[in-house]
N, C-alpha and C positions, 0 to 999 in steps of 0.2 A: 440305317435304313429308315426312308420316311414313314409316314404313319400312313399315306394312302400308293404306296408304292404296288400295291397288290390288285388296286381298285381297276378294274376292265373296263377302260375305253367300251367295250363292246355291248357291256351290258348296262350303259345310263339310259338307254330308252326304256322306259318302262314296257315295252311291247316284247323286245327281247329276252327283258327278264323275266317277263310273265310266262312265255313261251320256255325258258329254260328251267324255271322254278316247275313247267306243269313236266316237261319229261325228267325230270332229275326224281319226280317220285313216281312216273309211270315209265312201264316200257315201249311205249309209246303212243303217241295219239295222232287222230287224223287232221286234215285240213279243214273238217267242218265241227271237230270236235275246239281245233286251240279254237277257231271264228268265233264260237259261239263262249266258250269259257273267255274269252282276251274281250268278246262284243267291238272289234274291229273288221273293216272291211277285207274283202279279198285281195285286193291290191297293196292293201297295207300291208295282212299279213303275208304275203308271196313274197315282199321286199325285204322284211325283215328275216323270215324265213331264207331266203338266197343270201345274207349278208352274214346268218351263223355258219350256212353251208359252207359258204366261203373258206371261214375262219376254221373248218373241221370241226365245228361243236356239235353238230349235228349231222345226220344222213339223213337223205331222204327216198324212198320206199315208192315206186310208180306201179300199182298191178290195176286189175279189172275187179269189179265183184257184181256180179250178175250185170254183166256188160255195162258197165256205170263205171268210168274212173276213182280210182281212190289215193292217195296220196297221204302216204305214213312217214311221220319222221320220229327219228331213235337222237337219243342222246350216243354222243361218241366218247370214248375214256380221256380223249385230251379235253370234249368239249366239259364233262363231272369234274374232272381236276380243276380246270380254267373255273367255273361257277363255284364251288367252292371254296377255291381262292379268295376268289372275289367275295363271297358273302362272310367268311373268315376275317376279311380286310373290315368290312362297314361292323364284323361284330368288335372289332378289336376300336376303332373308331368313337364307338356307340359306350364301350368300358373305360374309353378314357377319362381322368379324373383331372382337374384344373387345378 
């Protein structure tokens, strides 16, 4: 088994990882919350946002609150396994000795 054989495609953007790192220790956050923690646009983030959805890393949450849209997304159990993985992979990487 190679050394980077764990490493996720998914998560080299650093926009996804930042977004995965912020729900893997919360239970979730909004769309104005990753905006403003990530300082990326709305576009930006909806795209990368749709491309974990995709992949099942995440759900995301569409309700009202005082009639104002809001848009929560949660980490999913394939999406904590998958990130973990993957940061398990770069620490193992990061330990290797020459």
């Amino acid at each position: 088994m190679g050394l980077i054989d764990n490493i996720n495609k998914l998560f080299d953007h650093r926009i996804r990882l930042g977004i995965m790192s912020i729900l893997v220790v919360n239970e979730s956050a909004d769309f104005t919350a990753l905006k403003e923690l990530l300082g990326v646009t709305d576009g930006n983030l909806a795209s990368h946002t749709k491309t974990l959805e995709k992949a099942n890393y995440i759900v995301v949450e569409k309700s009202f609150i005082n009639r104002k849209p809001n848009t929560k997304y949660m980490i999913t159990k394939s999406g904590r396994i998958a990130f973990s993985k993957h940061i398990e992979a770069l620490e193992n990487i990061i330990k290797q000795k020459e």
